[in-house]
Structures are given as C-alpha cells and as structure tokens.
C-alpha positions as CSV (number, residue, x, y, z in Angstrom):
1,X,13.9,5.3,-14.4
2,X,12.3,8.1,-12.8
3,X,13.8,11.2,-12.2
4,X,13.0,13.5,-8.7
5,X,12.6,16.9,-9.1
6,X,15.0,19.0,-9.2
7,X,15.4,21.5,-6.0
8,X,15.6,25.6,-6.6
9,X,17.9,28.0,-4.8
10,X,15.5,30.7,-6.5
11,X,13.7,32.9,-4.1
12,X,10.4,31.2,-3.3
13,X,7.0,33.2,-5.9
14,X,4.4,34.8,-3.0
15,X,1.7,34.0,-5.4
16,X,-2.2,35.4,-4.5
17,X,-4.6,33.0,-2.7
18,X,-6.3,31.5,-4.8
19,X,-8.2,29.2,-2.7
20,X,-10.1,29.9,0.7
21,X,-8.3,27.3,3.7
22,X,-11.1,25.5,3.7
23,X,-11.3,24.3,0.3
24,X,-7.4,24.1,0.3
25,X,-8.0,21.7,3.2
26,X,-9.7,19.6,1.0
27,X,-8.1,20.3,-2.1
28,X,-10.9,21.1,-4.2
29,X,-11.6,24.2,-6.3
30,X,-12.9,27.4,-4.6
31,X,-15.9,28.5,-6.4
32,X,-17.3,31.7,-5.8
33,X,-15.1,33.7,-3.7
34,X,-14.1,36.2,-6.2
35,X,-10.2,36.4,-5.1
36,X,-11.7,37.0,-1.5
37,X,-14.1,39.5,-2.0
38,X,-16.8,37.2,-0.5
39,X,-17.2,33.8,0.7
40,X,-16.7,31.1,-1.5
41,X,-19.9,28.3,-2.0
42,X,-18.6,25.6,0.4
43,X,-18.2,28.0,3.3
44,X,-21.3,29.5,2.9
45,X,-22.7,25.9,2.3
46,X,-21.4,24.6,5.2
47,X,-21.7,28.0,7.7
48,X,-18.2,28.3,8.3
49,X,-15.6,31.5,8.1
50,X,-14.4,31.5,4.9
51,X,-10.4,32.9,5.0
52,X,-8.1,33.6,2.4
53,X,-4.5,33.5,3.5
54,X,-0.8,33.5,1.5
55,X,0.3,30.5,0.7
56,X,3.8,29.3,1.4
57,X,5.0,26.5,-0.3
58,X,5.7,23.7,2.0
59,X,2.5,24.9,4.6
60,X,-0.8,24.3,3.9
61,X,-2.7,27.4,5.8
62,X,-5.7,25.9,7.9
63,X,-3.7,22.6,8.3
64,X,-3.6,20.8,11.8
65,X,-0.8,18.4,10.7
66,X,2.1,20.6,11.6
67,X,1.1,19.8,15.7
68,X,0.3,16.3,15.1
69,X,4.1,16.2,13.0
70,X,5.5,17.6,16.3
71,X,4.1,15.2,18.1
72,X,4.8,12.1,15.8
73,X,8.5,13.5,16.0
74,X,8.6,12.9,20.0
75,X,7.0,9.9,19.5
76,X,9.5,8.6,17.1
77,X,12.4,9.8,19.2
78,X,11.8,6.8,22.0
79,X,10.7,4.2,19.7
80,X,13.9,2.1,19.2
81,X,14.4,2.5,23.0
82,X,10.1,1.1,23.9
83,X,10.9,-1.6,21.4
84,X,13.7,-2.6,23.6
85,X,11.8,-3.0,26.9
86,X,9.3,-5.2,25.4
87,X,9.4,-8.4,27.3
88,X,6.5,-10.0,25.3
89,X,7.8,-11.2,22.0
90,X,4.9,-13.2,20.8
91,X,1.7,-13.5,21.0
92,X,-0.9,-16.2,20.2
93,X,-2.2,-15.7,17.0
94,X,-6.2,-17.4,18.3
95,X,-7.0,-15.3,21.2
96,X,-10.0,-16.4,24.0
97,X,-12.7,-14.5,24.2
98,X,-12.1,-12.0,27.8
99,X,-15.4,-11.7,30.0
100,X,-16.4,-7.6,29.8
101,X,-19.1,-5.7,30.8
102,X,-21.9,-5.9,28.5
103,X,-22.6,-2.6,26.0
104,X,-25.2,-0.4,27.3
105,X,-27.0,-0.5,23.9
106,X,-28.0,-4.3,23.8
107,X,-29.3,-4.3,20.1
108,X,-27.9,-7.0,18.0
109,X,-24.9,-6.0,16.2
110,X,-26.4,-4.5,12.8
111,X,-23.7,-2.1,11.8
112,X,-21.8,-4.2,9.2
113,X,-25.3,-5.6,7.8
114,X,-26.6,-1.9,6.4
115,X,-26.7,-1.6,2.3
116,X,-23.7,0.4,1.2
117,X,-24.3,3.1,-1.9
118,X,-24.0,2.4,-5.3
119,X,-25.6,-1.3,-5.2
120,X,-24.3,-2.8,-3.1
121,X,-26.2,-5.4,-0.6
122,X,-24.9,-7.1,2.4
123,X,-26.9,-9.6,4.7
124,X,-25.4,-12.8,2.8
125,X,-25.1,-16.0,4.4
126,X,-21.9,-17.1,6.1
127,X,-19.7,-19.2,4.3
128,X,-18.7,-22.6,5.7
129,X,-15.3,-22.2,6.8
130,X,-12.7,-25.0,6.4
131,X,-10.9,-25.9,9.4
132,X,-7.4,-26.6,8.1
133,X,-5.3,-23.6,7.6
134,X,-2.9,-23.5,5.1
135,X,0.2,-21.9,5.0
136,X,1.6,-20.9,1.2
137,X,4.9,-21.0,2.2
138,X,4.9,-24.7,3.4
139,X,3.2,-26.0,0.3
140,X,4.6,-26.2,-2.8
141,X,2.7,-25.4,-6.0
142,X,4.2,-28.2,-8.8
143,X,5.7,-26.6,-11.9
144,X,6.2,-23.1,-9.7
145,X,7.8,-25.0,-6.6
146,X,11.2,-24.1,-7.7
147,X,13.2,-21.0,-5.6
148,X,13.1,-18.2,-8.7
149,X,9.6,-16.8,-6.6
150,X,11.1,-14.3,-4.2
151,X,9.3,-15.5,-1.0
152,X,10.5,-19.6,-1.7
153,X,14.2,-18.0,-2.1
154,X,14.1,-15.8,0.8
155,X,12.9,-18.8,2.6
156,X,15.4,-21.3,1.5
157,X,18.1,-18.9,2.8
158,X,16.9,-18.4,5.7
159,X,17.1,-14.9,5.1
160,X,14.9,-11.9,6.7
161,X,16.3,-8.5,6.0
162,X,15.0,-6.0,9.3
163,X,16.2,-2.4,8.9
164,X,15.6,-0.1,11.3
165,X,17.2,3.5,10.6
166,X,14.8,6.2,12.3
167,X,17.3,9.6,11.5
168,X,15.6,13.0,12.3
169,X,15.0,14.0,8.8
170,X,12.2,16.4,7.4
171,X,8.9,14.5,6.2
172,X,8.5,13.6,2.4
173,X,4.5,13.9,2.8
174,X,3.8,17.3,3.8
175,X,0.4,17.4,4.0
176,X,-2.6,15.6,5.1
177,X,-6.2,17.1,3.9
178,X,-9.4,16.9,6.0
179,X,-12.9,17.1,4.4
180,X,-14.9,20.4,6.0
181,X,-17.8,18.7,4.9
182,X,-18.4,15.0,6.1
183,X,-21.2,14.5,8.2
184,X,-20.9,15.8,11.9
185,X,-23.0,13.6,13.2
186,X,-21.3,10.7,12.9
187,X,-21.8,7.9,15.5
188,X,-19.1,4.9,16.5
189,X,-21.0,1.4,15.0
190,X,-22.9,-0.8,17.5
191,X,-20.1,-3.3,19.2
192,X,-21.2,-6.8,19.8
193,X,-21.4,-7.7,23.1
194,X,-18.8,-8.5,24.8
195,X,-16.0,-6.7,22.5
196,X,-14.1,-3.6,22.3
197,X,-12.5,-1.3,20.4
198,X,-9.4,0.8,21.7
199,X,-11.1,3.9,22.9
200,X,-14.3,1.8,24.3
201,X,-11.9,-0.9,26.0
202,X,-9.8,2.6,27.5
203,X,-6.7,2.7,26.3
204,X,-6.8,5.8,24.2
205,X,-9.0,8.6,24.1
206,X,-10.5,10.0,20.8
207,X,-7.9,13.0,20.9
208,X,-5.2,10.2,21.3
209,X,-6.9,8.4,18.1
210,X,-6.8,11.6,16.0
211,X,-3.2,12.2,17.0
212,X,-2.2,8.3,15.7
213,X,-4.7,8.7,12.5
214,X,-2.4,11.7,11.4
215,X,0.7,9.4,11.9
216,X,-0.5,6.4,10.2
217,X,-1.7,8.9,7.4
218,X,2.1,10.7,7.2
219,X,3.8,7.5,7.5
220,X,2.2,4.6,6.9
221,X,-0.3,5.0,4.1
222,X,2.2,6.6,1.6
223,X,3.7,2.7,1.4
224,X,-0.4,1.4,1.0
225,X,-2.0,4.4,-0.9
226,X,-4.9,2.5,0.3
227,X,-7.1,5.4,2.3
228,X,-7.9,9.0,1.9
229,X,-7.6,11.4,4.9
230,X,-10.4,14.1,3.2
231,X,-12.6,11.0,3.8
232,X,-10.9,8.7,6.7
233,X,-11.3,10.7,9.8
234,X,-11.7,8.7,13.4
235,X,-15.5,10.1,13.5
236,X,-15.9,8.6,10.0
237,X,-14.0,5.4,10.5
238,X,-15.5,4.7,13.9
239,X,-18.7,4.9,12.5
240,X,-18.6,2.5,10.2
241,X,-16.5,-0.5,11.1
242,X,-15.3,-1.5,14.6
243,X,-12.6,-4.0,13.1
244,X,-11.1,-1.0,10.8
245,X,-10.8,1.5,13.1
246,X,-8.9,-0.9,16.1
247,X,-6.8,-2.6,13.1
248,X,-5.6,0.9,12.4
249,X,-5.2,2.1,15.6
250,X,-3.0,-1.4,16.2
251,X,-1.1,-0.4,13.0
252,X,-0.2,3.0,14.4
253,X,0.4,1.8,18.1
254,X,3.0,-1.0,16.5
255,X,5.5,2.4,15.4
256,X,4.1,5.5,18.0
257,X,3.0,3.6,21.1
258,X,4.6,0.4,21.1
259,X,3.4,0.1,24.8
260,X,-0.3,-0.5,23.3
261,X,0.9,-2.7,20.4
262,X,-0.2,-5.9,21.8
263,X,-3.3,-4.7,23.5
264,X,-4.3,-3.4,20.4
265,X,-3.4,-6.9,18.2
266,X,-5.3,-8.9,20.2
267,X,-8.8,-6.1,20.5
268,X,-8.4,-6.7,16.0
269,X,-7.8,-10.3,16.3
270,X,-11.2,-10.8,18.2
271,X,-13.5,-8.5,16.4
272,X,-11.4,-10.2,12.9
273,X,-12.5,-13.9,13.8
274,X,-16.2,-12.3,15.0
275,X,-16.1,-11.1,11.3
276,X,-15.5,-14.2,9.8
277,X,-17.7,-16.3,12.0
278,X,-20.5,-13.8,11.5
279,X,-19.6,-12.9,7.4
280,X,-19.9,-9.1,7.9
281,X,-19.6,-7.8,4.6
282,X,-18.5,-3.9,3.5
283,X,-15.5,-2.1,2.2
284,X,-14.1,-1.5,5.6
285,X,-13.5,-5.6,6.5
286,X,-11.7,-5.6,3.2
287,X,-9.3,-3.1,4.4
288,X,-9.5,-4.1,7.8
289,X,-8.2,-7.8,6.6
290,X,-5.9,-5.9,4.0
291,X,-4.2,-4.0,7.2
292,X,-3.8,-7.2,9.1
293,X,-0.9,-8.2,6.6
294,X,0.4,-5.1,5.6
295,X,2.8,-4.4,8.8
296,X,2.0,-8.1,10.2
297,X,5.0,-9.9,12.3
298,X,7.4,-12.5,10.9
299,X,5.6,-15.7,12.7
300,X,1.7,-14.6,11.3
301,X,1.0,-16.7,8.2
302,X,-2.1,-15.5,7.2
303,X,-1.4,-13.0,4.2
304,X,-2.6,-15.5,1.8
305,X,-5.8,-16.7,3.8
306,X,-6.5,-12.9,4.4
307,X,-6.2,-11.7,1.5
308,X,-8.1,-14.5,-0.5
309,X,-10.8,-13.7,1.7
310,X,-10.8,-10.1,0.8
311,X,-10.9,-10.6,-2.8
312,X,-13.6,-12.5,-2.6
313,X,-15.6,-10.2,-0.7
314,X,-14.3,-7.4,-3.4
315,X,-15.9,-9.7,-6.0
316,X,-18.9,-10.4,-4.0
317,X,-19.2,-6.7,-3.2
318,X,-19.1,-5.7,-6.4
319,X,-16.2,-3.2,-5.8
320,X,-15.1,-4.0,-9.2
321,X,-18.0,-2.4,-11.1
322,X,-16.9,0.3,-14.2
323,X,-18.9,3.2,-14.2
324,X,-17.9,5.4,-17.7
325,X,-19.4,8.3,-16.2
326,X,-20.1,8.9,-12.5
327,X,-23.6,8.6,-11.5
328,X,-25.8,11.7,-11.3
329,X,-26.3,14.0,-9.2
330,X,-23.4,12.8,-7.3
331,X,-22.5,15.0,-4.3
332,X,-18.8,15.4,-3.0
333,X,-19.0,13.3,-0.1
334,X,-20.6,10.3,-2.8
335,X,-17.6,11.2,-5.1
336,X,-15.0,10.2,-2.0
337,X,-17.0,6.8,-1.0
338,X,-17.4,5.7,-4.7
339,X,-13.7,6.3,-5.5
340,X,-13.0,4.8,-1.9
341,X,-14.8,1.7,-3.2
342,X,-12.8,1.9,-6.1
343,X,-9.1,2.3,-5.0
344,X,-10.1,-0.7,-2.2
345,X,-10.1,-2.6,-5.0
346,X,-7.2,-1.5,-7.3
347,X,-5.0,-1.8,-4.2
348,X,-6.4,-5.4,-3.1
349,X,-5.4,-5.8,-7.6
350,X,-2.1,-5.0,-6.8
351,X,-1.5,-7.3,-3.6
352,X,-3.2,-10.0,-5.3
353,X,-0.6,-9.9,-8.3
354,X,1.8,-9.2,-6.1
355,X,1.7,-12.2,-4.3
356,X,1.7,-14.4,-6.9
357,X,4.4,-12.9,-8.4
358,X,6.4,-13.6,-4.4
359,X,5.1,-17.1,-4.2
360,X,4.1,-18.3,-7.8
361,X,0.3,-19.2,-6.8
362,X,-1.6,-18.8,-9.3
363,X,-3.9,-14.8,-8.5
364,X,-7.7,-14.7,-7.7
365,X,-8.8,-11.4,-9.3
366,X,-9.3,-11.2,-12.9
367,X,-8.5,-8.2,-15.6
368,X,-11.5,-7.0,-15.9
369,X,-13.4,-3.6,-17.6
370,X,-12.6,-1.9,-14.7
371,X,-9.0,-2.8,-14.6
372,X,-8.3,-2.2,-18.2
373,X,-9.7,1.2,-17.9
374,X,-7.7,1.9,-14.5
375,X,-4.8,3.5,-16.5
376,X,-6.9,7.2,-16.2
377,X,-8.3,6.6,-12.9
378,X,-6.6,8.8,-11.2
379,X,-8.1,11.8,-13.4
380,X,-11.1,11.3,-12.1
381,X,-11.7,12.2,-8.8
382,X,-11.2,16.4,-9.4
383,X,-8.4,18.3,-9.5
384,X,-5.6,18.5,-7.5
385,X,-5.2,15.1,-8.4
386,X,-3.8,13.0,-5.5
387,X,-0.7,11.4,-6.0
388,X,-1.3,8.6,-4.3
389,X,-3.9,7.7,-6.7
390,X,-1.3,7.8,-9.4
391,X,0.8,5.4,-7.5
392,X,-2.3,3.5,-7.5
393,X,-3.5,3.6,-10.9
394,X,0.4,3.0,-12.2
395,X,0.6,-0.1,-10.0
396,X,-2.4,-1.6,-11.1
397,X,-0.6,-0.7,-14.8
398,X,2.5,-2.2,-13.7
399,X,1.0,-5.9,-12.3
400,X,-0.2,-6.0,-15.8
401,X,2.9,-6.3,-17.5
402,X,4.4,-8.3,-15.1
403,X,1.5,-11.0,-15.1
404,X,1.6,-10.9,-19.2
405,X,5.1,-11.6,-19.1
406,X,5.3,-14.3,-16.2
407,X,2.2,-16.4,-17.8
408,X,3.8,-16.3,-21.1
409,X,7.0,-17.6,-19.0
410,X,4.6,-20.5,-17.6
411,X,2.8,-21.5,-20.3
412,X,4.9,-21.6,-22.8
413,X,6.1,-25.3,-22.4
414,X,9.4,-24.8,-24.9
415,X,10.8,-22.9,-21.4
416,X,11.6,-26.5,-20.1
417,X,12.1,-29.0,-23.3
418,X,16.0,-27.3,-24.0
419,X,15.0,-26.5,-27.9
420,X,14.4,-23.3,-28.7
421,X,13.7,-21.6,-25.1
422,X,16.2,-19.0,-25.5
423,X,14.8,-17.7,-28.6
424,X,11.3,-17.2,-26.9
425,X,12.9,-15.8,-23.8
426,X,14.5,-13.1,-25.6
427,X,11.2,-12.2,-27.3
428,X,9.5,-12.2,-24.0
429,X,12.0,-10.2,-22.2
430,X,12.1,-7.7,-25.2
431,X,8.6,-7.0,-24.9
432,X,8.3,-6.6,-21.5
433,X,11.6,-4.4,-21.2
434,X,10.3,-2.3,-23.5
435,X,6.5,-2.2,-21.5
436,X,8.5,-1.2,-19.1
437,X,10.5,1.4,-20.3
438,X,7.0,3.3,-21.9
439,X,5.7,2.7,-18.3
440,X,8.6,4.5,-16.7
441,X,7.9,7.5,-19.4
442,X,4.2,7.8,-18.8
443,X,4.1,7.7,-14.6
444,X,7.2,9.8,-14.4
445,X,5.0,12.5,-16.7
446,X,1.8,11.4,-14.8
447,X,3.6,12.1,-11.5
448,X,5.2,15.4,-11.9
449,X,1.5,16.6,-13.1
450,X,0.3,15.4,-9.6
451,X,3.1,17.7,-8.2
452,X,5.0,14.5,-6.6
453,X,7.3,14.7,-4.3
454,X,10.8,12.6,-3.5
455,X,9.3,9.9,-2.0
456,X,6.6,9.3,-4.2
457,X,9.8,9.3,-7.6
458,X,11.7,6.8,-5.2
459,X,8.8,4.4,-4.5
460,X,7.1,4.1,-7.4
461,X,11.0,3.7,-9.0
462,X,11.4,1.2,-6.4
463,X,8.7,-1.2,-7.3
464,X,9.4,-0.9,-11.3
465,X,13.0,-1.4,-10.6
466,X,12.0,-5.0,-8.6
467,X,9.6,-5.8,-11.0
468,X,12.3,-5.9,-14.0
469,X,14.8,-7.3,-11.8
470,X,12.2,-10.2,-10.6
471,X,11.4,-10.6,-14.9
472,X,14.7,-10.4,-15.7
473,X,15.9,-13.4,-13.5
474,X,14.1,-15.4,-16.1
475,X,16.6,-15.3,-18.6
476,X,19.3,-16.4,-16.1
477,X,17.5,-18.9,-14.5
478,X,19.2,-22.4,-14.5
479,X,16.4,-23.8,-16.9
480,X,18.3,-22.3,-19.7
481,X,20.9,-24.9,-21.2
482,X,24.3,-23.4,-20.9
483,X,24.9,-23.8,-24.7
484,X,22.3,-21.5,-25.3
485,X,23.1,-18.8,-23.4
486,X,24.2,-16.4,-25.8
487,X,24.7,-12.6,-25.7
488,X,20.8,-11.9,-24.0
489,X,21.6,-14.1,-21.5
490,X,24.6,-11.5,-20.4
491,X,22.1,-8.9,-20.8
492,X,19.5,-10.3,-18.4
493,X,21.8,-11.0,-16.1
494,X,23.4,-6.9,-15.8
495,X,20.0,-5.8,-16.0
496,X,19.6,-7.8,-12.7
497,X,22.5,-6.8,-11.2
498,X,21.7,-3.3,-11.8
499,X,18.1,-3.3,-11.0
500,X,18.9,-5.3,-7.4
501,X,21.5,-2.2,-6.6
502,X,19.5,0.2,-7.4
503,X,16.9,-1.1,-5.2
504,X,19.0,-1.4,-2.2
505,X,20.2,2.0,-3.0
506,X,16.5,3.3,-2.8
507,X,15.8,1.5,0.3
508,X,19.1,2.3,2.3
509,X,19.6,5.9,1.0
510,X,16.6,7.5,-0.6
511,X,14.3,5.7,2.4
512,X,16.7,6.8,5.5
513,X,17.4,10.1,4.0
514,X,13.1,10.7,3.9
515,X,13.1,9.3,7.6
516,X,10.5,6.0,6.0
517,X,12.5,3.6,5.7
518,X,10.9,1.4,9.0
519,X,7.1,2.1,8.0
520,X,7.0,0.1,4.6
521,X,5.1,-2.9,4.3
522,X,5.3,-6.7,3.8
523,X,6.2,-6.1,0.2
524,X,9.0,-3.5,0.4
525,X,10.9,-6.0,3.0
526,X,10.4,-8.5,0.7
527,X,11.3,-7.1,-2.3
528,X,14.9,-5.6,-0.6
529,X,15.4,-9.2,0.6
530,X,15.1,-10.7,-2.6
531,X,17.5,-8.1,-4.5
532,X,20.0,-8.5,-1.4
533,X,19.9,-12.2,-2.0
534,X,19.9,-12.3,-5.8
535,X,23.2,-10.2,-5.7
536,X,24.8,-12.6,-2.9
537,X,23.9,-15.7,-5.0
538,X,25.7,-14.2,-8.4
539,X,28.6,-13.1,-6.2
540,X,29.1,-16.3,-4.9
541,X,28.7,-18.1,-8.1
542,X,31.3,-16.6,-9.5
543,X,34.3,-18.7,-11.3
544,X,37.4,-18.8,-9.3
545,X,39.3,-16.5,-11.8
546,X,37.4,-14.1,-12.1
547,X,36.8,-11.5,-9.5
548,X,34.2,-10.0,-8.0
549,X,35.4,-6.3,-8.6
550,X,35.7,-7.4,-12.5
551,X,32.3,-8.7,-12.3
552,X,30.9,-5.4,-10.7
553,X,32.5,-3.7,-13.5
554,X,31.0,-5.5,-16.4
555,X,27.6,-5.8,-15.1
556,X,27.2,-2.1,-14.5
557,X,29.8,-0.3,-16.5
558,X,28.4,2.9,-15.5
559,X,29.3,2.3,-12.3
C-alpha cells in the first residue's frame, strides 16, 4: 500500500526565497519580484509590503497558525476533563423556536436567494416535504438486507467502537494558507428574524471564531478535505451562509469548547429546519447539511435524509458541470469559488458512494463527465497543488472501483443460484484487486508530487485498505456453497484478515501517534468498527482444533 516518506538526519538545505510571504501564504507563484529586488505583482496589486524571508522547512514565514496551534494545544489539554462535567447528554433533535430580539435590519431574509457565479440560479420553489422520517438503519432494503453492509453488521452486534487517545504529539498538517486577496469588505448575511448565529446570539466573539476556524482547519478538515482555508475565512463564511458558519463553529466547539457544544447544535438545528422549510439553495447549505453528519452524535439518524437532500441540491445546482478549460478571463478569487463548487461536489460523490457501500442502498449521484474526468482534478487549480485535493480526486477514483465491483456482485444473479458463483467471484475479485493495486501505484506517486505528509500516506491507505477488505468479504461470505470454496476462497479470506489489521493498525498507531485519532468522521469510526468486528467474527468461527495463533499465522504469514 502506500509508503510514508522516509525522514532525513541530513542537515536541513537553507535554500533562497523564492517566494514573497504573501504569495507563500497563499501558495501561488510570485511573479515579478525578481528574487526580491522589487515587489512582486500581488503585493503591488493589493498595496501591501511585499517581504522576502528564509524559508525553514516545517514554518511557513508570514503564517498566523503557529499562535492559533498554541492555543488549540491548551485547548486540547482540558478536553477529556470538559467532556466529563457535561451533565447534558442529549439533546432534542427538533428544537422550538426561542423568542429574541428582532435584527435591526428588518429586510426579508435575501441572502441565500442571490445568483451564484458560473450559472447558477437560485429562487426555486420549496419542495413539499414528506412528514415521515425515515431511518436507513431500521429498514431493510430486500436482496441487500443481509449483515455483509458494514453499518447492518455493526448494528446487529451491537457494537460502537469510541476511541479517544488525545497524546501531546506534533501536528501532521503544518500549515494553513490565507488568501491576501479576498474581498475586505465582506459583510455577515442578513439573519431572519428571530435567529442567531454564534457571534450575533453572544457566545463568541469574531477573534474567538478565527481562533476555532484555524482548529477545525488543522484538525478536522484533513478527515473531510471538504474546504479550503485560502478561501474559507470567518469574514468569507459569515458572509455568505448563516447555517455554514454556526454548523462549523458547532463542529469546532464539539472538540475545543465543549462548554458551547450544545448551544451551538441547537443555533444550526434552527437555522437547518429554516433552510429546509424556506429551500435556500447555494453551495454553502450543501456543506452546511454535509457538516451536520460528519462529527454528528450516535442517537442523530439523519445522515441519509441529509445527505439525500444535499445531492439533490448538487444536481439542482448544477455543481456537477465539466468545464474542459476554465472560463475566461477568470481571476484568482473565481478560480477558488469555481473549484470550491467543484470539490463540494466530488466530496458529496464520495459520501454518497460511501454510504451505500455501509448500508447497501442503492446511491443517488450518477458517474457523470465530470466525474470520469475527476482523476486530474487536482492539477488544476495551480501549482502547489494541494494535497487535499489529491485525497479528493483519488477518493472519487477509488468509489469507482468499489461501485463497479459491488454492482457486478448484485447483479449478477449466478451469486445466489449455487452454480457457477465462485467462478465469477474470482473474476470479479481479480479485477478489482488488481484496480486496486494500479490505484495504490498512481496516488502514492500523485501524493509524494503534492509533497504529502504522514497523515495524508496513512489516510488515504486507510480508506484503500477498508475498501478491499469490505470487497474482499465477498468471496467469504456465507452465500458461497462450501463445496466450492476452493483455493480463492482462502485467498479472500487472508486478504481480509490482513486488510482489517492493517486498518486497526492505522487507526490505533499511525492516528494516536499524529495526535487525530478523535477528530475523524462518521466514516473512519465506522470503518474501524467494521474491521474490529470482521476479525472477531473469524476468530470466533474458528474450528475447535484449530487455534487461533495458527490461524493468525496462515492468514498473514508475514506477520
């Protein structure tokens, strides 16, 4: 699988600046500078001090994250200890409607019914809304009812894997960019009457807001991929979404100020059933709903709900457009909204796929032009290219494969008539082992051009190693007649067994070791669960004479 990059006890290169701090900031080329003989374009553009300064691997000069990592650091330090002395341990999930003080500005809210760039229109009409909520993991879906999904096996064994290990360890993501150049102007949106966001309803400031937007950008989005801090500043995200900006400030309070969690849950619970009930439709409610499952607590069964309702915005949106070239004339700041457009989508992909593959419902957003050509996306948004859009762009590569190989599992109805099943399984799982494999090759070379580091090896390893262990379980799955279980089936099974160690081994070594382990989402506890599980299950299922230790043995020789 991949391979992390390999650490140097060579005396650290003092290379020459190449870039001003500015530009550096934002991680885009310095044009014009002359090695710092002048000021470069963008500083001049923008009327600012342009400064060249040695570069230090490990410290980005003209960064602000180094206080805001100080700070996150004392925050973390009393976390398990504010988590104790919370007496509330649930909270409704419909919340009434609290009498406030009217906004001074009485204008009808409007600030979710503006046209976005690039085509897009909003103003629709509000969908009729059913009143019957549905929970996915009550139902059962027919031919896919069985427990091989991992979410329908974690349920049936009553099993929820919570690890919390918070070690004092140096941070994996070292760096968070700010664009120099987004409008300075920028005003919070128009709050409908009655509702408040976190700073407006006063309990945080704005400088209190910036401090928890560097923290959710250091530890949370490395697990979502799913924003861009050149682009996502509190100003910006203010401005342009009410629900956004309090359903990330909740996301932050829920690990930094645990204190404000609940406050903060029920402010994005209002304003999300205000955005429903009123259809406000832009790229920021499709994060915004996207958020609200990500980190969401064990009783709150709305992933499925939330993020059908996302996707179809997406569609309705048109966030799925392909543009073969970018438009025109397209400045910077366009560049970072289009592509933000664009990776809100290849993200919402990968949930979508992702939960079917969890809960064997059939997925809602098609492979479309855009999607086939999302295996270069992340080359196009300049250079230094951002690994987090490689994650992205390799995810969207990897639900793929996975969906080709589950449907031909599905559809092919010699799976379940005891003929020839194990001769098509093999041909399936030989296909999609070797997808796989080419897939492994091509991010781990796409990565190390991105100049990845630890974390982003271990989790994109992480989610290929689930994803073979999750296609793999096919050719052991009870469906197969024991007469036919030849020498393939023995190989499914100790690519399995492998597979589910190795992802335990990310999660409780590589994970704790990075300090992370206790900020990944939904899908990360899920997928530890499931491995945890699978290996219990064989273990238990073992004959009597045969041990376990032997079994350990030949199932991962290497070992």
């Amino acid at each position: 699988m991949f391979t992390k990059p390999h650490s140097s006890s060579k005396a650290p290169i003092v290379r020459n600046p190449r870039a001003c701090t500015v530009c550096r900031a934002a991680k885009m080329k310095c044009v014009g500078a002359e090695d710092g003989l002048k000021s470069c374009q963008r500083c001049t553009r923008t009327g600012v001090e342009c400064v060249f300064e040695k570069h230090r691997r490990g410290r980005k000069p003209g960064s602000k994250l180094s206080e805001a990592s100080k700070m996150l650091r004392r925050l973390e330090k009393g976390l398990n200890t504010a988590k104790l002395k919370q007496s509330d341990s649930s909270l409704s999930t419909v919340f009434p409607a609290d009498p406030r003080t009217p906004q001074a500005d009485n204008t009808q809210f409007g600030g979710l019914q503006s046209s976005d760039a690039y085509g897009s229109t909003d103003g629709y009409a509000a969908s009729s809304v059913s009143s019957r909520t549905v929970d996915p993991e009550e139902e059962e879906d027919g031919e896919r009812s069985d427990e091989k999904f991992p979410a329908k096996l974690i349920r049936r064994e009553n099993s929820f894997f919570r690890t919390i290990l918070n070690p004092e360890h140096k941070s994996p993501m070292l760096h968070v960019p700010r664009n120099p150049y987004l409008p300075q102007s920028l005003r919070p949106a128009p709050l409908p009457i009655g509702y408040n966001d976190p700073i407006s309803a006063g309990l945080i400031n704005e400088n209190k807001a910036k401090i928890l937007f560097d923290a959710i950008f250091l530890r949370l989005n490395p697990f979502i991929n799913l924003f861009d801090p050149a682009l996502h500043s509190v100003a910006y995200v203010r401005s342009k979404c009410p629900l956004l900006f309090t359903t990330l400030i909740m996301a932050g309070c829920k690990f930094f100020e645990p204190s404000l969690y609940k406050e903060c849950l029920r402010l994005a619970n209002e304003l999300a059933v205000r955005a429903f009930a009123e259809g406000w439709k832009r790229v920021e409610v499709i994060q915004a709903f996207s958020c609200l499952t990500y980190w969401r607590e064990q009783e709150d069964n709305r992933t499925w709900m939330y993020i059908g309702y996302a996707c179809r915005m997406a569609v309705e949106l048109g966030l799925n457009r392909y543009h073969a070239k970018p438009p025109a004339h397209e400045t910077e700041f366009q560049l970072r909204e289009r592509r933000n457009r664009e990776r809100t989508y290849l993200v919402l992909f990968v949930h979508d796929r992702s939960l079917s593959m969890q809960t064997g419902r059939h997925w809602m957003l098609p492979e479309d032009d855009f999607i086939r050509h999302s295996d270069t996306w992340h080359e196009q948004g300049g250079t230094p290219i951002r690994c987090e859009d490689v994650i992205v762009s390799a995810f969207a590569q990897l639900r793929r494969i996975a969906t080709e190989a589950t449907d031909m599992f599905h559809t092919n109805r010699s799976l379940s008539d005891g003929g020839n099943s194990q001769v098509n399984i093999d041909m399936v799982l030989k296909n999609c082992n070797a997808k796989l494999a080419l897939w492994t090759s091509t991010w781990d070379h796409e990565m190390r051009k991105a100049n990845g580091e630890s974390f982003h090896f271990s989790f994109t390893n992480l989610f290929c190693l689930y994803s073979s262990l999750f296609l793999n379980s096919f050719g052991v799955q009870s469906s197969v007649p024991p007469a036919n279980r030849t020498n393939s089936h023995v190989r499914a099974l100790s690519a399995c067994f492998e597979n589910a160690l190795n992802v335990l081994g990310i999660a409780s070594k590589d994970f704790r070791e990075f300090g992370v382990l206790r900020y990944g989402q939904e899908t990360t506890s899920v997928m530890t669960a499931y491995s945890a599980i699978f290996l219990l299950k064989v273990i238990n299922a073992l004959p009597p004479n045969l041990s376990k230790v032997d079994v350990l043995a030949l199932a991962t020789p290497e070992l």
